[in-house]
DRENPA-3360 file (N, C-alpha, C; in nm, 2 decimals, always signed):
BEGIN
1 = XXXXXXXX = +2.13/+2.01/-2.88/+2.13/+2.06/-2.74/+2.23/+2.00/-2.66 ~ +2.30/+2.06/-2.56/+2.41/+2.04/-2.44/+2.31/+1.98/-2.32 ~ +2.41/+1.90/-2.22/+2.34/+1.86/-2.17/+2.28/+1.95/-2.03 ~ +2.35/+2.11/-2.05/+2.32/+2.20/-1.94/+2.15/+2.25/-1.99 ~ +2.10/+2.25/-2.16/+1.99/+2.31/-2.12/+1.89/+2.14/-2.10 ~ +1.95/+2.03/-2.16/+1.87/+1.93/-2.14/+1.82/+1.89/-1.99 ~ +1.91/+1.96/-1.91/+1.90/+1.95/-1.75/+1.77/+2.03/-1.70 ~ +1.80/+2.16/-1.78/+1.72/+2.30/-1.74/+1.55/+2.22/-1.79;
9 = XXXXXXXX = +1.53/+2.16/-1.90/+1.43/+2.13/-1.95/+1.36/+2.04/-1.87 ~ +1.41/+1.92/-1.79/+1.40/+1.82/-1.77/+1.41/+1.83/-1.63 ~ +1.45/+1.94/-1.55/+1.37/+2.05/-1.45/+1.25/+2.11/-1.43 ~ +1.24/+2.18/-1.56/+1.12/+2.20/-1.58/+0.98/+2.15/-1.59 ~ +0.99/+2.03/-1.67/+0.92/+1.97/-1.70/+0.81/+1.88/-1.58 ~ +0.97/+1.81/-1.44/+0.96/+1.76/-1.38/+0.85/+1.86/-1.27 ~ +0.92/+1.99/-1.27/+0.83/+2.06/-1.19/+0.66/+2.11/-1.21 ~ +0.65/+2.08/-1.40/+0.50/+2.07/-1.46/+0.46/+1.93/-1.41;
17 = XXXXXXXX = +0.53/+1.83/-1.47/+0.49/+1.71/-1.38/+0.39/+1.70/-1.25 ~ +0.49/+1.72/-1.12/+0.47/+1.72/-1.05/+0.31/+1.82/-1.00 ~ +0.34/+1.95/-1.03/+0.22/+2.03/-1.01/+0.09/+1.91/-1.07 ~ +0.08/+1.87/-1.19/-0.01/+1.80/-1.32/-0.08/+1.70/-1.18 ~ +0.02/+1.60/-1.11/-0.03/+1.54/-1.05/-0.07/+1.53/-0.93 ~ -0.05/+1.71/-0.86/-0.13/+1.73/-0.72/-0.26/+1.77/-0.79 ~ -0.24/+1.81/-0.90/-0.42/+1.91/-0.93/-0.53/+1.72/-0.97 ~ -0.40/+1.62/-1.03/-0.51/+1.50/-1.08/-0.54/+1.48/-0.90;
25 = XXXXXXXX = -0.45/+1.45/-0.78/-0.50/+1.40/-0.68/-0.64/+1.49/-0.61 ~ -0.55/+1.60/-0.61/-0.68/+1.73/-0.56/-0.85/+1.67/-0.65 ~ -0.81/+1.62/-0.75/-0.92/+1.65/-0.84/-1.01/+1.74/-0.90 ~ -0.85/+1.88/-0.94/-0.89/+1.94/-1.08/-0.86/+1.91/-1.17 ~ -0.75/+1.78/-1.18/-0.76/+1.75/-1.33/-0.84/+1.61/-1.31 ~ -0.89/+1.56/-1.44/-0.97/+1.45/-1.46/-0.88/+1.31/-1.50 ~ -0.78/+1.33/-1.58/-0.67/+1.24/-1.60/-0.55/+1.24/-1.55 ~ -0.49/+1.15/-1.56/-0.34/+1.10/-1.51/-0.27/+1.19/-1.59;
33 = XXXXXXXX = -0.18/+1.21/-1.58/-0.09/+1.30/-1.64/+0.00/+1.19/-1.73 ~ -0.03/+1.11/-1.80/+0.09/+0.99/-1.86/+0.15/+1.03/-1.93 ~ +0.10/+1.13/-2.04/+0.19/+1.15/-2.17/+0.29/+1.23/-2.14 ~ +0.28/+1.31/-2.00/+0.43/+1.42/-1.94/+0.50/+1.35/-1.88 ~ +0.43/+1.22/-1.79/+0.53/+1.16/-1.72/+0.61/+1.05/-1.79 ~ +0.56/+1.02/-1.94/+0.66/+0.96/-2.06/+0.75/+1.03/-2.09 ~ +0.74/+1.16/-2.12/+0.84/+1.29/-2.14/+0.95/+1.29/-2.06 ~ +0.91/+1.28/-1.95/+1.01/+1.29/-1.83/+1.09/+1.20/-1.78;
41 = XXXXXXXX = +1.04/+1.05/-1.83/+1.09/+0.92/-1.84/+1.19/+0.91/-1.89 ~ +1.19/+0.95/-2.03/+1.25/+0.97/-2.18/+1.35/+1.02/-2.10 ~ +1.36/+1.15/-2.04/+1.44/+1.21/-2.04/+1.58/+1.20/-1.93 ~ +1.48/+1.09/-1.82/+1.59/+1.02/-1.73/+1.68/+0.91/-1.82 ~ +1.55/+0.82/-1.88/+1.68/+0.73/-1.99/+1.79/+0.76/-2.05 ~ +1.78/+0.91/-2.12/+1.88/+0.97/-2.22/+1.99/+0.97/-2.17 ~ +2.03/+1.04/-2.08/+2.15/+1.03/-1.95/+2.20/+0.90/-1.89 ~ +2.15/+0.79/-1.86/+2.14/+0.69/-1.78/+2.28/+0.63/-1.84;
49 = XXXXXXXX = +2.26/+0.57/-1.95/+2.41/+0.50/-1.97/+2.52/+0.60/-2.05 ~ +2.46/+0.69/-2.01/+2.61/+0.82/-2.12/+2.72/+0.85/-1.97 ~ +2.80/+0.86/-1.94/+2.90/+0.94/-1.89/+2.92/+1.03/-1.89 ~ +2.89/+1.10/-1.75/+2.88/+1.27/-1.74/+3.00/+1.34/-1.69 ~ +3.09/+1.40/-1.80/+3.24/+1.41/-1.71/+3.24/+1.55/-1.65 ~ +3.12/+1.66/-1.65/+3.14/+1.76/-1.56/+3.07/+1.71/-1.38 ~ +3.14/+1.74/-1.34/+3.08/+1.72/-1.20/+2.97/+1.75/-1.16 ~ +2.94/+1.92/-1.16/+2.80/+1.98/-1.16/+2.71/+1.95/-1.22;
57 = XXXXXXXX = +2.71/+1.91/-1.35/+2.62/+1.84/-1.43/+2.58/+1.69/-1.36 ~ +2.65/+1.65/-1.33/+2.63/+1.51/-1.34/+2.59/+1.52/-1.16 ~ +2.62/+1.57/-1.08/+2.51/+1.58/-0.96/+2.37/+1.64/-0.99 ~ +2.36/+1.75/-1.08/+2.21/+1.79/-1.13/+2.16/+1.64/-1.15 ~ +2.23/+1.61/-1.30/+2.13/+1.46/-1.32/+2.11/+1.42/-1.17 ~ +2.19/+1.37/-1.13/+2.12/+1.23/-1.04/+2.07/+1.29/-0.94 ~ +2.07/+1.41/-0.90/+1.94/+1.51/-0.79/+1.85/+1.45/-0.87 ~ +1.80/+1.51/-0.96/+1.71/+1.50/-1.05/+1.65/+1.37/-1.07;
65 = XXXXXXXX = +1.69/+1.31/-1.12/+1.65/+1.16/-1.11/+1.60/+1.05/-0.98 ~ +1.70/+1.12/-0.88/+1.64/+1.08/-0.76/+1.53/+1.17/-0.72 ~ +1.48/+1.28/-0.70/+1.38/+1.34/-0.70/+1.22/+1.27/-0.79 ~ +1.26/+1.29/-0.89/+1.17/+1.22/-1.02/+1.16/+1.05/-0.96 ~ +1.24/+0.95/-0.91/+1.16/+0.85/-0.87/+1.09/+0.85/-0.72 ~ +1.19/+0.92/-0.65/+1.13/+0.92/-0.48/+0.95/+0.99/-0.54 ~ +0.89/+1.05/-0.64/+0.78/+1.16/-0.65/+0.72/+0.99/-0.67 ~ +0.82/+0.91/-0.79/+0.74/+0.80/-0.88/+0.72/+0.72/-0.74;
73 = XXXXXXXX = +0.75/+0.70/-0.68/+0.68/+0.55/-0.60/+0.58/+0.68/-0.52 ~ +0.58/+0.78/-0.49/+0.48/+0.88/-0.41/+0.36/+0.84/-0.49 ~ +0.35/+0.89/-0.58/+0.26/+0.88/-0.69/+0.20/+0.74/-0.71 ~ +0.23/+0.65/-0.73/+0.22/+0.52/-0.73/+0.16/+0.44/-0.58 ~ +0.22/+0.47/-0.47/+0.14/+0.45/-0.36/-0.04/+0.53/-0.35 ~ +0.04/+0.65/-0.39/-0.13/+0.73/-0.39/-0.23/+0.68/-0.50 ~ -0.19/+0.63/-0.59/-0.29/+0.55/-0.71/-0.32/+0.40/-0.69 ~ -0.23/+0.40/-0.58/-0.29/+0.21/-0.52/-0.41/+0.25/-0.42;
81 = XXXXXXXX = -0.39/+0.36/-0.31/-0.48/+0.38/-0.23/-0.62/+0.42/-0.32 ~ -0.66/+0.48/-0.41/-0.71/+0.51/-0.50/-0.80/+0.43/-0.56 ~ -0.71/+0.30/-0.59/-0.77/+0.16/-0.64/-0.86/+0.13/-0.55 ~ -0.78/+0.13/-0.43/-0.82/+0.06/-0.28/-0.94/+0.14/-0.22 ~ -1.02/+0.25/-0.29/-1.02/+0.37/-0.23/-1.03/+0.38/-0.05 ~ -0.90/+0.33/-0.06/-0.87/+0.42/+0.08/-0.77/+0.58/+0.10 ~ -0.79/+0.62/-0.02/-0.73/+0.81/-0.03/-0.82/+0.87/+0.03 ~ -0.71/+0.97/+0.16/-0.81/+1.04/+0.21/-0.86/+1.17/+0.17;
89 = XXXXXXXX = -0.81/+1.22/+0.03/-0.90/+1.33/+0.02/-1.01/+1.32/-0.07 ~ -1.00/+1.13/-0.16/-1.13/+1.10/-0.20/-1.22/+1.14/-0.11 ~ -1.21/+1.10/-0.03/-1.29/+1.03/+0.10/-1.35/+1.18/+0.17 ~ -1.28/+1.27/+0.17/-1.30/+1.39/+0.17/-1.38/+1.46/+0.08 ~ -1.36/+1.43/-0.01/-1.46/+1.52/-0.15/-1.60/+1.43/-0.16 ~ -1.60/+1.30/-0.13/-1.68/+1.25/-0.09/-1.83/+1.28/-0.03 ~ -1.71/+1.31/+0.09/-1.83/+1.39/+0.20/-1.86/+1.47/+0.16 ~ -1.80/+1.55/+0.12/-1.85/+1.71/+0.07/-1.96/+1.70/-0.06;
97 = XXXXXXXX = -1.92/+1.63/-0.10/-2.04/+1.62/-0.24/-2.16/+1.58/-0.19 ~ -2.17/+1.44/-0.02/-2.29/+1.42/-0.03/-2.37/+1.50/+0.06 ~ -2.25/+1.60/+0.16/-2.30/+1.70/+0.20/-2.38/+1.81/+0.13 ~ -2.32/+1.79/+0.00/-2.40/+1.92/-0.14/-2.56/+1.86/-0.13 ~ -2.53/+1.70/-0.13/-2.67/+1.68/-0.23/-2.80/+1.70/-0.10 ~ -2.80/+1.69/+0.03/-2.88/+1.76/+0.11/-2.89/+1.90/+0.16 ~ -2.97/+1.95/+0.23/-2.97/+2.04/+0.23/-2.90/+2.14/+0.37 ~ -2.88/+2.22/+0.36/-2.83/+2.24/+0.47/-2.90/+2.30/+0.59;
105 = XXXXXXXX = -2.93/+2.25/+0.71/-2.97/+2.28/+0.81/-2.95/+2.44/+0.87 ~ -3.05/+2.49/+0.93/-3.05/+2.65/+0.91/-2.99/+2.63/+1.06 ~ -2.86/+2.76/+1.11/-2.81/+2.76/+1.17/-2.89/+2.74/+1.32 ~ -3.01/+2.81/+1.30/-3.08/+2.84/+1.45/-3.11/+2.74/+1.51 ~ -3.16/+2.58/+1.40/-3.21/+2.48/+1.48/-3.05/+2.36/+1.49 ~ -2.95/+2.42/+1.46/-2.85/+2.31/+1.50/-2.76/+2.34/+1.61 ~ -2.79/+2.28/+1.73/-2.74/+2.30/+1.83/-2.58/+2.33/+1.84 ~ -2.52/+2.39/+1.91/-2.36/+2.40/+1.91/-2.29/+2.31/+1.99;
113 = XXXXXXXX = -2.18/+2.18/+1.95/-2.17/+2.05/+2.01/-2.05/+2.09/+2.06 ~ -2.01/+2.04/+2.17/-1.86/+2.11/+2.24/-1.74/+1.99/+2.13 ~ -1.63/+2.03/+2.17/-1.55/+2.01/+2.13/-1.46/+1.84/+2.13 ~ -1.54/+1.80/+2.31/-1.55/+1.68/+2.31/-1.62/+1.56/+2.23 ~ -1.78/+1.67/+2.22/-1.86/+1.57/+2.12/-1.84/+1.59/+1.99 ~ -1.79/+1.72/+1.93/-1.71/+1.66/+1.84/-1.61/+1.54/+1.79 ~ -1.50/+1.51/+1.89/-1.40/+1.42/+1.88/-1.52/+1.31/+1.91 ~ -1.57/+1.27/+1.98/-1.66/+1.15/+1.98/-1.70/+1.09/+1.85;
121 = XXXXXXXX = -1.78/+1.19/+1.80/-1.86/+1.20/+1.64/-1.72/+1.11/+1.54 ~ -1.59/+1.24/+1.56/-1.51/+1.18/+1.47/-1.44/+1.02/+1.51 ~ -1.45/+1.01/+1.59/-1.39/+0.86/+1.65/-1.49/+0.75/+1.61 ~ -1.62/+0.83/+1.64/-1.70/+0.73/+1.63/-1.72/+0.68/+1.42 ~ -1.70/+0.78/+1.34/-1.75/+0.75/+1.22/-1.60/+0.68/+1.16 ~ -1.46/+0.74/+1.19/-1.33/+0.69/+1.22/-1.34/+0.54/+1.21 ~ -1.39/+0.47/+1.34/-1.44/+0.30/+1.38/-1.51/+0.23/+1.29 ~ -1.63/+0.34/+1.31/-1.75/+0.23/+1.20/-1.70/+0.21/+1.05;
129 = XXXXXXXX = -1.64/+0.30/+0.98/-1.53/+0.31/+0.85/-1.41/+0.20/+0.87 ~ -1.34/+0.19/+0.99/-1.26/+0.12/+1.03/-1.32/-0.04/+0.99 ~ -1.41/-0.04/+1.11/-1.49/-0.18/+1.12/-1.52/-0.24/+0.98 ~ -1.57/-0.11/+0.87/-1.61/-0.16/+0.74/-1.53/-0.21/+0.69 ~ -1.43/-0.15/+0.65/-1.31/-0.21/+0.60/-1.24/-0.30/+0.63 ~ -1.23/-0.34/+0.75/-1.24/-0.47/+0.82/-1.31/-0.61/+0.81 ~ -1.42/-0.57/+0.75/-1.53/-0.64/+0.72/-1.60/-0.69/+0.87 ~ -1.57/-0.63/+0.94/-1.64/-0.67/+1.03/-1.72/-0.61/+1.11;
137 = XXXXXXXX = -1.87/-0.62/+1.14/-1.95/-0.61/+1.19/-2.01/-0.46/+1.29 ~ -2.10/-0.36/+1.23/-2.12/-0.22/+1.29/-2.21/-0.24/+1.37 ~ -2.32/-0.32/+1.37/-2.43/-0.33/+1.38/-2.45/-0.32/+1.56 ~ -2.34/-0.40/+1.65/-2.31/-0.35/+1.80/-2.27/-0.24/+1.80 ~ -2.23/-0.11/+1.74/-2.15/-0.04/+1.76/-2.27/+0.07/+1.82 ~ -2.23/+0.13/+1.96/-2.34/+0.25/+2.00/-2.26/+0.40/+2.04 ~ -2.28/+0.50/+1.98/-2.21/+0.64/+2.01/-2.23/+0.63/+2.14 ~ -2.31/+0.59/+2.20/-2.38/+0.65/+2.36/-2.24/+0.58/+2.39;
145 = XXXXXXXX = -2.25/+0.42/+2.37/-2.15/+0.37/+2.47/-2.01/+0.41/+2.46 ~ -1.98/+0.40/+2.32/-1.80/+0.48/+2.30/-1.82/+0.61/+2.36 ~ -1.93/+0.74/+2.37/-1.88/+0.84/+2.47/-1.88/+0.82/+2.62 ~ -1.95/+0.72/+2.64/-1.93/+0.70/+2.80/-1.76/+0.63/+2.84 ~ -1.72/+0.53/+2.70/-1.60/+0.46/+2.77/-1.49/+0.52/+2.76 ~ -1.49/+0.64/+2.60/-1.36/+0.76/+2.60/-1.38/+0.88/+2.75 ~ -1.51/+0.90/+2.75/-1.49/+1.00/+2.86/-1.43/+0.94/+2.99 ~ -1.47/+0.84/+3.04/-1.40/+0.76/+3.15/-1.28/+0.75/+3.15;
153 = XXXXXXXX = -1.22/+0.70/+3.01/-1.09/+0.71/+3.01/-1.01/+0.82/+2.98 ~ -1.05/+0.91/+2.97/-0.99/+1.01/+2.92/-0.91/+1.11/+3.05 ~ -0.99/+1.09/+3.18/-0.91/+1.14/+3.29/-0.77/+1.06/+3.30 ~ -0.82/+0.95/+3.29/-0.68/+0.79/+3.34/-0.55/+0.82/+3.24 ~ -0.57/+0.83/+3.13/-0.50/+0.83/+2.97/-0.44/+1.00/+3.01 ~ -0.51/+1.09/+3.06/-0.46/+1.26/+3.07/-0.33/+1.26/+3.21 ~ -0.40/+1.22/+3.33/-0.29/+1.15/+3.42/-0.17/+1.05/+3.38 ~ -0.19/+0.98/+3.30/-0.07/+0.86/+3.24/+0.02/+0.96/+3.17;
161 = XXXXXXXX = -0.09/+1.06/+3.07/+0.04/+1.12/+2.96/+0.08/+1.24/+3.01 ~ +0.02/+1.28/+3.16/+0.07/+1.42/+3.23/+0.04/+1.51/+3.16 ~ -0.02/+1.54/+3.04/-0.14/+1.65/+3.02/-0.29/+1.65/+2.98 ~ -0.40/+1.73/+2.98/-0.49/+1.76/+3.02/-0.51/+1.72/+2.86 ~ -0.50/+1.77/+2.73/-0.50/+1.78/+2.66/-0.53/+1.64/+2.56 ~ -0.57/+1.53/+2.62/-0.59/+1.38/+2.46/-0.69/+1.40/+2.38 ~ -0.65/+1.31/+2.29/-0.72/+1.28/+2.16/-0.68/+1.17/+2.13 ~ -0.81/+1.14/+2.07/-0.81/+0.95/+2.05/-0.83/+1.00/+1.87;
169 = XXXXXXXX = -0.76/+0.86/+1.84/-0.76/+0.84/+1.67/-0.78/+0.63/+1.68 ~ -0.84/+0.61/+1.56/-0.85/+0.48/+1.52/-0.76/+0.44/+1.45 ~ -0.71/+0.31/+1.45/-0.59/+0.28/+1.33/-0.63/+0.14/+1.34 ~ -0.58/+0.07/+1.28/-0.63/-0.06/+1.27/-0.47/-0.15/+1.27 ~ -0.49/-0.26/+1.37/-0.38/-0.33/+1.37/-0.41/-0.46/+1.38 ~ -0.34/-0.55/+1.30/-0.38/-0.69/+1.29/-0.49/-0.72/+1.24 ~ -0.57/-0.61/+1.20/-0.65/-0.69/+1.10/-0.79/-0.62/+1.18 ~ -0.72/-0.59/+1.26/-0.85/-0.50/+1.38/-0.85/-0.39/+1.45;
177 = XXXXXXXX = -0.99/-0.26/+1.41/-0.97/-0.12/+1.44/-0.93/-0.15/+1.59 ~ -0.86/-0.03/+1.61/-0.82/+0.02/+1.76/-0.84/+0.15/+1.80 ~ -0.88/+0.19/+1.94/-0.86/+0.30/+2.00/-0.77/+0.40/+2.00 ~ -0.64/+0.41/+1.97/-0.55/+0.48/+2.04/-0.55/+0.59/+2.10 ~ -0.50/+0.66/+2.22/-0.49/+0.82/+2.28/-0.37/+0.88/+2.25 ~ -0.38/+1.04/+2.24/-0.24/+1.04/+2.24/-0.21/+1.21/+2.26 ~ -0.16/+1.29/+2.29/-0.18/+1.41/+2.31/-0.21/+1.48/+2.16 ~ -0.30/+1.61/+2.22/-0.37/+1.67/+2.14/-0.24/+1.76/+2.05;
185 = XXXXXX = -0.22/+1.79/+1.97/-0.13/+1.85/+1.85/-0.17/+2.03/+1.85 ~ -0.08/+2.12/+1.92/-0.12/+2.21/+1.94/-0.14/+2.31/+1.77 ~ -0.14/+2.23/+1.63/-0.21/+2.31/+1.49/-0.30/+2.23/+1.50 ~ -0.38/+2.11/+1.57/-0.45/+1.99/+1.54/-0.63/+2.13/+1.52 ~ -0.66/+2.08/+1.42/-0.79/+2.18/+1.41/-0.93/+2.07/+1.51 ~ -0.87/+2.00/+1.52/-1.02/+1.90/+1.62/-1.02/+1.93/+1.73;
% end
């Protein structure tokens, strides 16, 4: 084989790759994809110390190769978070499964929460996850009081950022959750 269809292959392959390992993150597949991403390994070595004297070819290779590592450290970060389980669509399927294992509340008796107490709820479980991870301490932590001290601040913070529109998110710095505000994202679904 030339090295125009070993390019085409090793395109291909990279683009099965790739799909192989959104469906393992998604979690429809159940395993790592290793024995394709040896394939595809293989296939960046082959090239590596040969000398490519057409031009076009030899920019495909190193697209290609650069693509295939910039995915490898992608990949690699997401299976550290994973270790760590701090992946958030673990964390997501999570909930969803343990929302399966109860039952679900009949629409008539669940009140409809505005959009504010929503963001509260999410801020507030955001912190206590935060605080966990932190190792530090939930046990002070009161919804009542974080809606009273975001709603307070929420006029001061809308005046500072000159629109009507904040949202608070938690991040953790130095080793400790935080508040932050920051305008609301007009695709943001919260």
């Amino acid at each position: 084989m030339g090295i125009a269809e070993d390019l085409l292959i090793f395109e291909t392959r990279l683009k099965e790759l790739i799909t192989l390992y959104e469906k393992y993150f998604a979690g429809v597949e159940k395993r790592e994809p290793v024995g394709m991403f040896a394939d595809v390994e293989k296939m960046v070595r082959r090239y590596a110390n040969t000398p490519i004297n057409n031009t076009m070819y030899k920019h495909r290779y190193n697209t290609l190769v650069a693509r295939f590592n910039s995915y490898r450290q992608h990949w690699n970060r997401i299976l550290r978070e994973i270790e760590e389980g701090r992946y958030s669509r673990d964390r997501f399927k999570a909930d969803l499964h343990e929302g399966r294992k109860s039952a679900p509340p009949s629409i008539e008796t669940v009140p409809q929460k505005s959009s504010h107490e929503m963001e509260i709820d999410r801020v507030y479980a955001e912190l206590v996850e935060a605080r966990r991870s932190c190792k530090l301490p939930v046990d002070g932590l009161s919804r009542k009081q974080l809606a009273e001290t975001l709603e307070k601040q929420r006029p001061v913070i809308s005046q500072k950022l000159g629109a009507r529109d904040v949202q608070f998110r938690v991040v953790i710095e130095g080793g400790k959750p935080k508040i932050k505000a920051g305008l609301k994202h007009k695709n943001s679904e919260d």
